[in-house]
C-alpha positions in Angstrom: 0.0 0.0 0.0 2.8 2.0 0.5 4.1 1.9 -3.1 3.5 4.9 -5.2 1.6 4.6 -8.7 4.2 6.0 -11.5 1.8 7.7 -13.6 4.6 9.2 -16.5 3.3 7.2 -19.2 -0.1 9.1 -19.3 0.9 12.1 -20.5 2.5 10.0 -23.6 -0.8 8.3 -24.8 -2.3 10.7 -27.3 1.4 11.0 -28.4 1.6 7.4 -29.0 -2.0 6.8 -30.2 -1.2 9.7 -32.9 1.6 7.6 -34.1 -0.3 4.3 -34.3 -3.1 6.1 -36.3 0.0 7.6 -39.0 1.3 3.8 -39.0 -1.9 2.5 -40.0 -2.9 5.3 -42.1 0.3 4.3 -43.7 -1.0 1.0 -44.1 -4.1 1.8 -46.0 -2.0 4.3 -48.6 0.4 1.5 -49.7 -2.3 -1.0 -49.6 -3.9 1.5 -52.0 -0.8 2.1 -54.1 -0.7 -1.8 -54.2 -4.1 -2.3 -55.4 -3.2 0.4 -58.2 0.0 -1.9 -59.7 -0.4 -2.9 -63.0 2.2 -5.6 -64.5 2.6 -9.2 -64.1 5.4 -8.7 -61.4 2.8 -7.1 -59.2 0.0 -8.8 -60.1 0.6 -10.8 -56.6 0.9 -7.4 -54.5 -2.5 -6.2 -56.0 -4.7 -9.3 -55.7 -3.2 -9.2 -52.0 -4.1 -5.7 -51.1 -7.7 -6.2 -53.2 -8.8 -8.7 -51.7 -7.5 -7.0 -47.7 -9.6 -4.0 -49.0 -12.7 -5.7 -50.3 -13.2 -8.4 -47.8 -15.8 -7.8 -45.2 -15.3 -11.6 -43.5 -12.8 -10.6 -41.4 -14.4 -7.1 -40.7 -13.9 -7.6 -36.5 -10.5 -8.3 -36.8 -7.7 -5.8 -35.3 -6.0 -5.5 -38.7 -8.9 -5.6 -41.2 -9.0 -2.8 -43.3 -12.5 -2.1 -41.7 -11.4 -2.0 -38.3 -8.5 0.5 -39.0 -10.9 2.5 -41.1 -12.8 3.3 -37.8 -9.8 3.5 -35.9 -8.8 6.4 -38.5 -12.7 7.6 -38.2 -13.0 7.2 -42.0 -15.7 5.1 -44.3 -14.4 2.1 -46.0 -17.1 2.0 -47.8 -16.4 5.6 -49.6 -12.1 4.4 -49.8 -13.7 1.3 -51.4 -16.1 3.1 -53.9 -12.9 5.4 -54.7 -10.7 2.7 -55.4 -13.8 1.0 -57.5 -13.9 4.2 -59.7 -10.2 4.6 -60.1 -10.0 0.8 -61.3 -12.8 0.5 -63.4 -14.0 -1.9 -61.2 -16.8 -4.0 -60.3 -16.5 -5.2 -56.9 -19.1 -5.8 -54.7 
């Protein structure tokens, strides 16, 4: 009872939260770049980040591109409509 609570690390939270939404922001820009490669060497990268982008059955995951979307506060479904327009694509 005598021990005293160190409490230094609170101060640092919205620091470190900031940075974890850049790093994930991050994530969803290349993941867009990726889905935007055209050429048979990247035809791997873009059916990966396509399919992370487009697929809604792993939605309650941590790292699903819906969950980081409302970690960022942001609509997947208007990045997905975007990226649908920009490819020429028809995704549902």
């Amino acid at each position: 009872m005598g021990e005293n609570l160190d409490l230094s690390d609170i101060d640092a939270i919205p620091e470190d939260f900031q940075r974890l939404r850049n790093l994930w922001a991050e994530v969803i820009r290349v993941a867009i770049a990726d889905a935007q490669m055209s050429g048979r060497n990247f035809s791997g990268y873009r059916k990966d980040a396509i399919n992370w982008i487009f697929d809604d059955g792993r939605a309650k995951e941590v790292n699903s591109f819906v969950s980081i979307c409302g970690l960022l506060d942001v609509s997947p479904e208007q990045i997905r409509a975007r990226l649908r327009k920009m490819l020429g694509m028809r995704i549902s």
